[in-house]
C-alpha positions in Angstrom: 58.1 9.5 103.1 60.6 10.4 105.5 59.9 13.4 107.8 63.3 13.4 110.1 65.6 16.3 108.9 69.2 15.6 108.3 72.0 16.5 110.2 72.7 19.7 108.4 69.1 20.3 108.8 68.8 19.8 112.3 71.9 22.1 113.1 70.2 24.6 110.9 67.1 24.8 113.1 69.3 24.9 116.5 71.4 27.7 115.2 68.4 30.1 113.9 66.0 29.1 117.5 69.3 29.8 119.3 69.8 33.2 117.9 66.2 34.0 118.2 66.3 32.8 121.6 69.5 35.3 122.4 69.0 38.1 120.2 65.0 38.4 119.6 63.2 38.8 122.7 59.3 40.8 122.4 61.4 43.9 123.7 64.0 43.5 121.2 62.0 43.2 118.8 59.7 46.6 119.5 63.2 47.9 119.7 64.0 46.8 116.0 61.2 47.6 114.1 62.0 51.5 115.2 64.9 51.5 113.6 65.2 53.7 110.3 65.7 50.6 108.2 63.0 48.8 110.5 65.1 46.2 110.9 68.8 46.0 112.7 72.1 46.0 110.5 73.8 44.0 113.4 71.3 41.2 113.1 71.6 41.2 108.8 75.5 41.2 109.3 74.9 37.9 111.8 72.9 36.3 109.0 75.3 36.8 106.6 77.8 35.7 109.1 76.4 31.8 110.0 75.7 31.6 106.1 71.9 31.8 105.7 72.5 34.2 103.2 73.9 31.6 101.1 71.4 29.1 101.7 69.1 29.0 98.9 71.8 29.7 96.2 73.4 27.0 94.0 76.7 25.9 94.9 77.9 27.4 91.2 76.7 30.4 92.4 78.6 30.5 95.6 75.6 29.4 97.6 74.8 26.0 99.7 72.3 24.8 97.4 69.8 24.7 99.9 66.3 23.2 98.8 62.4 24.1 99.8 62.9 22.0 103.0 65.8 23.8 103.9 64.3 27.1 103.9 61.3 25.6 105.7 63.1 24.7 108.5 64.8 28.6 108.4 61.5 29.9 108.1 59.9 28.1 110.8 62.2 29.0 113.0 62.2 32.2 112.2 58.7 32.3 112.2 58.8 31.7 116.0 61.2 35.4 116.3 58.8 37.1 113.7 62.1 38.2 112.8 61.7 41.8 110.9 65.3 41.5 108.7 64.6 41.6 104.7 65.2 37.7 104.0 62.4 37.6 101.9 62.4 40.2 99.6 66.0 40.7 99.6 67.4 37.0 99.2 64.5 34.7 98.2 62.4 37.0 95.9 65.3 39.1 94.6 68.5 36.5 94.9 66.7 34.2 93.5 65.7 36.8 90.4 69.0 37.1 89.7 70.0 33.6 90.2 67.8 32.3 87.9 67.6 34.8 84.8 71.1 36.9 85.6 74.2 36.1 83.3 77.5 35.6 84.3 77.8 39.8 84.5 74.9 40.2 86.3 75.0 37.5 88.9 79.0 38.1 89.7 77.7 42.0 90.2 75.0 41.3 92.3 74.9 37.9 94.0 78.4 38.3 96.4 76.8 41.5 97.7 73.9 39.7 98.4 75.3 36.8 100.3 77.6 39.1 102.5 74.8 41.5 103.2 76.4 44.4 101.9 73.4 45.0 99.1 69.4 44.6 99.6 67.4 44.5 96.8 63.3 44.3 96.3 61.3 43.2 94.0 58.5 45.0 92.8 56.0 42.6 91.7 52.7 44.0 93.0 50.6 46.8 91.3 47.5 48.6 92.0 44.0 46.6 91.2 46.6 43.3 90.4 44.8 41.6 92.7 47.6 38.8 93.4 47.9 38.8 89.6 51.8 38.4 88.8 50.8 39.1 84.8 48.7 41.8 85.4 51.7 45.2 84.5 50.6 48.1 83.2 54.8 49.5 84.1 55.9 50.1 80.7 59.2 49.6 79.0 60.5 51.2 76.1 62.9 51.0 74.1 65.2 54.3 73.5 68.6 53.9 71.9 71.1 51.4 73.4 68.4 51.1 76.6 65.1 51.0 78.1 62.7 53.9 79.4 60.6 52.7 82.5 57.3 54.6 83.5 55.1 53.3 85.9 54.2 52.4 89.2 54.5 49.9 91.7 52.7 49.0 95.2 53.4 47.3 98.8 56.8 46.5 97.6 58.5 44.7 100.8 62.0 46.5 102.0 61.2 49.1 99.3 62.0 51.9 101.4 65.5 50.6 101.9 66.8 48.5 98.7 69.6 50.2 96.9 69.0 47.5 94.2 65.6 47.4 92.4 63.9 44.2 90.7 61.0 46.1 88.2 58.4 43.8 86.4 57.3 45.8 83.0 55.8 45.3 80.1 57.7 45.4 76.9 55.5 43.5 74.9 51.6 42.0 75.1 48.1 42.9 76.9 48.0 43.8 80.5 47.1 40.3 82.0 49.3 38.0 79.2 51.6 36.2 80.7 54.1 37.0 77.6 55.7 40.8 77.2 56.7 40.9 81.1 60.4 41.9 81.1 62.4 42.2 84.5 64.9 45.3 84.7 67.4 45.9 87.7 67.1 49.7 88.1 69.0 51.6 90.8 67.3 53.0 93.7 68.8 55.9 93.8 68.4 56.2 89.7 66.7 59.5 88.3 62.8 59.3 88.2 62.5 56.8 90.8 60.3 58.3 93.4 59.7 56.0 96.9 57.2 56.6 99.4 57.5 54.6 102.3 55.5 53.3 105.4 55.1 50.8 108.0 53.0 47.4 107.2 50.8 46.3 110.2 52.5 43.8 110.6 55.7 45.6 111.7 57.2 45.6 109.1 58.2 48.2 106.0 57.3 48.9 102.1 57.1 51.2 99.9 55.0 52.3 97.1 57.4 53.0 93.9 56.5 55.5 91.2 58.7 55.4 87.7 59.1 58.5 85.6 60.6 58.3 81.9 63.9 56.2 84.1 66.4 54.8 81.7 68.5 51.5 82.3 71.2 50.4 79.7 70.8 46.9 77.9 73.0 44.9 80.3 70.4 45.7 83.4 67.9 43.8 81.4 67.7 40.2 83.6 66.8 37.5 81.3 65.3 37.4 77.9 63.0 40.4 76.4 59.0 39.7 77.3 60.1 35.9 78.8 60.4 36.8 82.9 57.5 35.7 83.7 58.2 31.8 84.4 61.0 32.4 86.7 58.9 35.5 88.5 56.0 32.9 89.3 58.8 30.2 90.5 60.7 32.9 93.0 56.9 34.0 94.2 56.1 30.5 94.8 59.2 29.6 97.0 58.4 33.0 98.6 55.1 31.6 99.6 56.3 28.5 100.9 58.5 30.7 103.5 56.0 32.4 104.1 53.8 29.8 105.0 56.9 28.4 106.8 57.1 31.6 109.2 53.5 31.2 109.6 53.5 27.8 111.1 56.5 29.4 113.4 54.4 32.1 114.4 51.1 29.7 115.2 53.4 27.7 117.3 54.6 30.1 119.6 50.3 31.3 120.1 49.2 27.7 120.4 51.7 27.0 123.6 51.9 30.2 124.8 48.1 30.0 125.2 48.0 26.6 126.7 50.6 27.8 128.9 48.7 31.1 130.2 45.6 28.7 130.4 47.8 26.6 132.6 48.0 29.5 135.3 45.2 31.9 134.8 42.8 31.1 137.5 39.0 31.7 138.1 36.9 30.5 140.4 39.8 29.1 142.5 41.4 26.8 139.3 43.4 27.2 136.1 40.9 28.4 133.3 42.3 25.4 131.7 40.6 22.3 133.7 37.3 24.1 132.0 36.1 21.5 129.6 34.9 24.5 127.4 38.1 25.9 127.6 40.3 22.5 126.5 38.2 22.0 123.6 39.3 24.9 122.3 42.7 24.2 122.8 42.6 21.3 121.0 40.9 22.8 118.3 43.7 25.2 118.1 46.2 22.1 118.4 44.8 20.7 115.4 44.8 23.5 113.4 48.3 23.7 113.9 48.8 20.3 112.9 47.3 20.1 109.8 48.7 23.0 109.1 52.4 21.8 109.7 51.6 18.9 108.0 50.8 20.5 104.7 53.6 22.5 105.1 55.9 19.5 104.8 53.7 18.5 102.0 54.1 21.4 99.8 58.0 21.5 100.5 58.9 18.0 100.1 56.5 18.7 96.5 58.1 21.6 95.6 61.5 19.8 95.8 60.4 17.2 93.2 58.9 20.0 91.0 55.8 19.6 88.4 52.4 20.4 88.7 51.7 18.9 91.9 53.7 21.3 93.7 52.1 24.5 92.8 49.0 22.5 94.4 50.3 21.7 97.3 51.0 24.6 97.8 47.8 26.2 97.2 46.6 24.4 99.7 48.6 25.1 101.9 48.3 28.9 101.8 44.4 27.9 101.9 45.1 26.1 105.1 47.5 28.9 106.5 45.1 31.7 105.7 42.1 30.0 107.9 44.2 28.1 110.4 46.0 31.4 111.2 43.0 33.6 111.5 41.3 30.9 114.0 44.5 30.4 115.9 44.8 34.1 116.2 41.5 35.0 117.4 41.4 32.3 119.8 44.7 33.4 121.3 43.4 37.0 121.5 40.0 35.9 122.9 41.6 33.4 125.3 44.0 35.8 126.8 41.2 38.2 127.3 41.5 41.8 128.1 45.2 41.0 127.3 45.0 39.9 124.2 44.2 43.3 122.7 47.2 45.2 124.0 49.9 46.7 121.9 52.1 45.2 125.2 51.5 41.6 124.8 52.9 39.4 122.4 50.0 37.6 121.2 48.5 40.9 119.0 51.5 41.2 117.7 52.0 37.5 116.6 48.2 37.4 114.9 49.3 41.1 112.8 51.6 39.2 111.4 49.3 35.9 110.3 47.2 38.5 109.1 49.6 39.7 106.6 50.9 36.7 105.6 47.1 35.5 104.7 47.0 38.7 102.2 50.7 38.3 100.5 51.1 36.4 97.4 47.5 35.6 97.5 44.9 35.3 100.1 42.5 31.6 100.9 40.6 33.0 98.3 42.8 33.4 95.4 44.7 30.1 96.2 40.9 28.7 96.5 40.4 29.1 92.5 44.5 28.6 91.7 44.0 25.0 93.0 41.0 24.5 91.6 42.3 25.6 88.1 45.5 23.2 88.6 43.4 20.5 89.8 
């Protein structure tokens, strides 16, 4: 296998560590995340800017036809910023929604915006009791007329609170687990009987819990075939999770060094904490950690490019392997830092929040535990 990234690859990385290098310091980031979108429209217009917007689209679509590896080397990167702006559930999730199931209508409506950064859209694919689930909808859909009647409701659904442009799971046909009867409907987040209540994550960032009253969308904002959206829902969820994973492995990167670097000048007893032998085999626990964990990160993209069973495993594996590595990593940080470690003013807390998170999206070590098991 080869592990060197290619040219476009490499100027990729240097562009996103550069800009969070310039443009996401701690302080800007505090800044940010108080922002009424809880994220800044500045930094979304830079994105769409230097083209990351485009990445993971097809060239057909417009887009630069960028592959799993691609958006694990964005993700890492970003991953080092804990960059706040909706990527995620805007371009990946969404985007790639609409990519996959849109027609010609619907994707020369929707995807333009989304490149240029002029629409956001979310994707509301969790519910209440799901349990990481993506077949489990109780949101109905109904037929009425020419259109569809939506009642329902909706939880944790990521830049909820500011999407102008709804992705709604619902079932149309089916029991509440079967994978068959899940249709996807684009509804408008400003539409009539769509009720958002919004919050911070504790991670930093935003969501919103989304109730739907008797809300009626006409025939053409039905995205892909009747009861059949489930395929391509579990695909865009799965690339999801491999960014996400991707940003985790940023994110444990930045705690492992920054820890060995504070170990480097915190003294007691008239030396560096780190020439303790108790203290350096704890770094190099949390070095290896991190190691495996990159490692099976460049497993699971390089699998997912290829396709097949055998990527859905990797990647379970790999969210295993994130979920524990990034709890140890975390604590350690925290614990080595000391009375540090715990304050709202100091980077570290802020970076294991957001490990914390990721280890509970798109399903935790447990869940991913029994998924690899049953693909195995």
């Amino acid at each position: 296998m080869d592990f060197n990234l290619s040219e476009d690859q490499t100027l990729l990385k240097d562009s996103v560590l550069r800009f969070v290098a310039d443009r996401y310091s701690f302080d800007d980031r505090r800044r940010y995340v108080t922002l009424p979108q809880g994220f800044d429209a500045a930094n979304w217009a830079t994105f769409a800017e230097l083209g990351w917007l485009m990445l993971p689209f097809a060239e057909a679509d417009g887009g630069l036809g960028g592959t799993p590896i691609d958006l694990m080397v964005l993700f890492e990167a970003l991953g080092r910023g804990l960059v706040v702006e909706p990527y995620l559930p805007s371009i990946l999730l969404s985007g790639g929604l609409i990519a996959g199931l849109g027609n010609g209508a619907q994707k020369e409506r929707y995807l333009p915006g989304l490149m240029e950064g002029r629409l956001l859209a979310a994707t509301a694919c969790m519910e209440a009791g799901a349990r990481f689930n993506l077949a489990d909808v109780t949101c109905t859909a109904r037929p009425d007329g020419g259109g569809w009647v939506l009642d329902g409701a909706k939880s944790l659904v990521l830049n909820g609170d500011s999407a102008s442009l709804l992705l709604i799971p619902a079932r149309t046909g089916g029991d509440r687990r079967d994978s068959d009867g899940i249709s996807l409907f684009l509804v408008d987040g400003a539409a009539a009987g769509v009720t958002r209540r919004a919050y911070p994550t504790l991670d930093g960032g935003r969501a919103a819990d989304i109730t739907l009253s008797c809300v009626r969308v006409g025939a053409d904002e039905v995205l892909g075939p009747i009861g059949g959206a489930y395929p391509a829902l579990s695909a865009a969820v799965e690339r999801a999770t491999l960014a996400l994973c991707a940003e985790a492995v940023g994110a444990m990167d930045v705690l492992l060094w920054s820890t060995v670097d504070y170990a480097r000048t915190r003294e007691q007893f008239d030396q560096p904490i780190g020439k303790f032998q108790v203290i350096q085999h704890r770094l190099v626990d949390l070095y290896i950690e991190y190691e495996q964990s990159r490692s099976l990160l460049l497993l699971a993209a390089m699998r997912l490019t290829e396709g097949g069973v055998a990527g859905s495993k990797a990647l379970s594996a790999l969210k295993v392997q994130v979920g524990k590595a990034g709890r140890f990593i975390g604590q350690q940080a925290v614990q080595l830092h000391g009375g540090m470690g715990m304050t709202d003013e100091l980077n570290i807390g802020h970076y294991f929040k957001r490990l914390t998170a990721i280890d509970a999206l798109f399903g935790n070590v447990d869940h991913h535990l029994k998924r690899f098991a049953s693909l195995a």
